[in-house]
Every structure is written in C-alpha cells, then in structure tokens.
N, C-alpha and C positions, 0 to 999 in steps of 0.2 A: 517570414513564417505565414504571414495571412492571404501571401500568392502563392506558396504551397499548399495553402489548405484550399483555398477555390481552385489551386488546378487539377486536386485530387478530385476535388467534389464534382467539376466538370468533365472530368474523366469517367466518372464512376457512371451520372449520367450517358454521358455518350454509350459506353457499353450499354448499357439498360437496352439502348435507343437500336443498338445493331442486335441485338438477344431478338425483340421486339420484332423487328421488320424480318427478321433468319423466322422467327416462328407464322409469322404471317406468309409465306413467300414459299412455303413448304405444302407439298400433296399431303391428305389425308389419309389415301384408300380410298381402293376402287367404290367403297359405298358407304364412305365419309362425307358428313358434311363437310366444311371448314371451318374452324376453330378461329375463330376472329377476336381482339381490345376493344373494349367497351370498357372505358374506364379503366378499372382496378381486377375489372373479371372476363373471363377467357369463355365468350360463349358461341354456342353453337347455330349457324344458322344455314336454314334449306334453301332447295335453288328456287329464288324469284324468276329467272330467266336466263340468258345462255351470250355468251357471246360470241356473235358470230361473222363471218361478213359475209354469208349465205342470206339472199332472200326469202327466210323460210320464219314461221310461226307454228307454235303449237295453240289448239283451241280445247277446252276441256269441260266438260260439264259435270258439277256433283249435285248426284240424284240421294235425294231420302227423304224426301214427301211426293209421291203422287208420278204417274209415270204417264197419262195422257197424252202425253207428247212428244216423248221417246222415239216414240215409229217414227214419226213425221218427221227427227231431227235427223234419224239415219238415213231416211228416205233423201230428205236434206243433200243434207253431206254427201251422199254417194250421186245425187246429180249434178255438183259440184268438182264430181271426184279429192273432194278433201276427205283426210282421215280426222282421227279424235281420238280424248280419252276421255272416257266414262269412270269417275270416282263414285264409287257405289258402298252404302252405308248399308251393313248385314243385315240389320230386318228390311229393308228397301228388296234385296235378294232374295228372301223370304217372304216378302209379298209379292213381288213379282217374278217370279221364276221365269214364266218364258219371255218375258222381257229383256231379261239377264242373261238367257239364253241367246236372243237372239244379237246382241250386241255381241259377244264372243264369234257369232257365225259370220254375221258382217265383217269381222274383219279388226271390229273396234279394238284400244286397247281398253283393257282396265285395270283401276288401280281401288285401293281400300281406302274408303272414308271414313274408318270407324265400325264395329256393329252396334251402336247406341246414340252414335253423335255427339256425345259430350263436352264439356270441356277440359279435353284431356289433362292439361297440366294441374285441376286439381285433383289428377287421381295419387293414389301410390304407383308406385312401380310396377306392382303385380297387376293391380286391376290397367294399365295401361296396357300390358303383354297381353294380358285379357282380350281388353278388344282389337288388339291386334288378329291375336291367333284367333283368336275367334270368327273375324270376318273374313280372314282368308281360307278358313275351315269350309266358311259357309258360300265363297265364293268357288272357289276351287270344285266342290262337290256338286255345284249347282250350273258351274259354264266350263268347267273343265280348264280353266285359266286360273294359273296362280301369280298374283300379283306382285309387282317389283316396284310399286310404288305406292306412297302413303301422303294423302290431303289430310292434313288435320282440322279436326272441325271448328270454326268459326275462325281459322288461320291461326288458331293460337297453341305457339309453341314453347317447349321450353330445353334444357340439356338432354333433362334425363329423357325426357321424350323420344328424340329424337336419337339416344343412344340405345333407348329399345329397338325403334323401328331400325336402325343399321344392325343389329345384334339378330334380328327377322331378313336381315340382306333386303332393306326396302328403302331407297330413297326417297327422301321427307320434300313436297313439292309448295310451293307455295304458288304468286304469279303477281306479275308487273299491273297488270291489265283486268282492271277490275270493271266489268259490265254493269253493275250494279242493277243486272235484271230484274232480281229477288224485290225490288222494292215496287216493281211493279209499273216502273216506266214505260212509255211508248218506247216502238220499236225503230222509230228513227232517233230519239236522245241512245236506247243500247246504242244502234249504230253509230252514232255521232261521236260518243265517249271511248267507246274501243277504237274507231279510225285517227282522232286526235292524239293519241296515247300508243300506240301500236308501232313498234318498230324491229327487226334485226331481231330473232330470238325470243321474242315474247313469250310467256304463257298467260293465256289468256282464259278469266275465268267466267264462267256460264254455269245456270241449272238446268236441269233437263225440263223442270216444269214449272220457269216461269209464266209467267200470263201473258208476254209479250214475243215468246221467242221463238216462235215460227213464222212467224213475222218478219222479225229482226233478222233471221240467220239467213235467209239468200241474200239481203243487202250486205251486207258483213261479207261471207264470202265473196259475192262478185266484186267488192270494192278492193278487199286484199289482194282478189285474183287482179285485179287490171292495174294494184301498183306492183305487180309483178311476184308477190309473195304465192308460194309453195304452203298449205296447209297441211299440217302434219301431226300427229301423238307427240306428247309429252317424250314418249321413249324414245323416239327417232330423234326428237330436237337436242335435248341432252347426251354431254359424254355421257361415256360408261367406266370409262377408266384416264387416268393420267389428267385431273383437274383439279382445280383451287376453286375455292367459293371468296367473294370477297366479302366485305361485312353490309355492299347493297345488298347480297345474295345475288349476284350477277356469277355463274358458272364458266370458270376460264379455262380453256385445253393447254398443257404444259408441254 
C-alpha cells in the first residue's frame, strides 16, 4: 500500500513537471511577453535581449532630462552609419519638440518611456494606461511616429503592467547591457562595461544626456564595428512574431 501511494504521488508530480514545461515551451502572441515559474507564480517578463546567431546589436537611449546632446548622438550614429532607439519620456517631447522632431527625420526609431517617469508598478491600472496613451498621444502628434515599444522607467516592471502596454500593442523592452552612463562615469569605464558585457543580440542601454556620452559613443561604436557587430534599433533586432521569452527575458524565434 505505501508503494502505491509514493507511486501515485510520484506520478502526480511528474505530470505537474510536463503541464509546467508544455506551458513554458508555448508562444504567447505576436505582442506577448512570455509568461514564465517563479516559484508558485506565473509572471510576466520583457525582452532583455534576443537570440540570435547574427552579429547584430541594438543601442538605445532614454531621454527625459535635458537634450544637449541629442544632436551630437545622431550626428554620431549617422557617421558610424548605426541606427538607434530613442525612448522618449512625454514631457521630454513637450519640451523639446524639434528635437523630437528631428530624431523621427533621421531616421531614428522611437519608442515611449512613460509621460511622467514614474514608477509605474506603483500605479493603478488606469493611471498606468494613463501614461501610456498619453505619451504616445503626445509622441505621435509631435514626430508623426507612433510607438511599438515601451522602456519602463527605472526598469521596473510588473504583470499588470506589462499586460497594458500589450493590450496598447507595445512591446515592453528592458536590456542585457547596462552602461551605466547616468552615474556619470568616464567615457572609457561606459566603454569598457558595454564592450566586456556585449554580445549576439544585446540591447544595450544609454541616455541621451549623459555627461560622458559623446565621448563614449564613437569608441563603442567603432569597437563593435571592428568585432564585426551590425548596429541596429531595438525594432529590427527583435521578432515581431512566432517567439518565446524565457524567464532571463532572452527572446527565442519558434
């Protein structure tokens, strides 16, 4: 009787264990994240970065203090010939208009950082929609670009969050590759930390107006360019459809 009952129990486990890996192993939707175990709960997480076996990277900068150096980064980039995403935070759009303008003309992508910056997961639900529709209200009417992608601000995410921004058809971005410009390092530690760290697929995160980062950005570029890496927007580096997310947030094509 007490080997029938541990082969029940061992049984019952095992199924759990195939339910488990059938629900992990499963697409989401063309602009789902993937629903990933963590313990006892099923949570939701964005793309850190991509997998690929193309030598290609995304670079991205979010703007919403101060744009002084904006020009210089396109100007940048475009003698480089690398592209970008620009995550632009709705009063950032509203104070700089033709900033925001001109990043659409280049060429740039953009996506929404918010229109207030906050920390979204402590809002309600509505005030999250909020600055959702909000910022793409005030993007859209301002560079004629309506945004398919969403950086939450201070990286911090949570379900419901992230089931607004799909429910707005906007993929929630996070990134492998933290520059840690913002704190105001020299421009050879950014470079140092992003080239140490950097590989296959990255998204790689930058502000528009560090202290350090026009500087830092030819070195970075020409350094990815001569390990053979392609610089590219968040958009081009990510599926758009038929992928899984795993629980690093590493985006897999199915």
């Amino acid at each position: 009787m007490k080997f029938l009952v541990l082969k029940k129990h061992t049984l019952k486990i095992a199924i759990i264990g195939l339910c488990l890996c059938a629900l992990l192993a499963l697409p989401f939707g063309e602009n789902s994240a993937a629903s990933v175990f963590f313990g006892d709960n099923l949570r939701k997480v964005p793309i850190y970065s991509v997998e690929t076996t193309e030598n290609k990277v995304a670079i991205s900068f979010d703007a919403a203090w101060g744009a002084d150096k904006t020009e210089g980064i396109m100007e940048t980039l475009k003698e480089y010939h690398a592209n970008a995403t620009f995550f632009l935070v709705g009063f950032w759009v509203e104070d700089y208009p033709e900033v925001s303008k001109k990043i659409a003309e280049n060429g740039f992508e953009i996506g929404t950082h918010s229109n207030t910056h906050p920390d979204m997961v402590k809002l309600s639900r509505e005030q999250k929609k909020l600055e959702l529709t909000t910022s793409i209200d005030i993007i859209q009417k301002t560079t004629g670009v309506s945004p398919s992608l969403f950086r939450a601000p201070f990286g911090s995410y949570n379900n419901e969050l992230i089931d607004v921004a799909e429910s707005l058809n906007l993929k929630t971005i996070q990134w492998d590759v933290d520059s840690l410009d913002w704190k105001g390092i020299s421009a050879n530690e950014i470079h140092s930390r992003i080239m140490s760290r950097v590989k296959n697929g990255s998204i790689i995160l930058c502000h528009n107006n560090s202290k350090n980062i026009l500087n830092a950005l030819p070195l970075i570029l020409s350094s990815l360019q001569a390990k053979g890496y392609s610089i590219c927007s968040v958009g081009e580096l990510i599926y758009q459809d038929s992928y899984v997310i795993d629980r690093a947030g590493v985006q897999k094509k199915i």
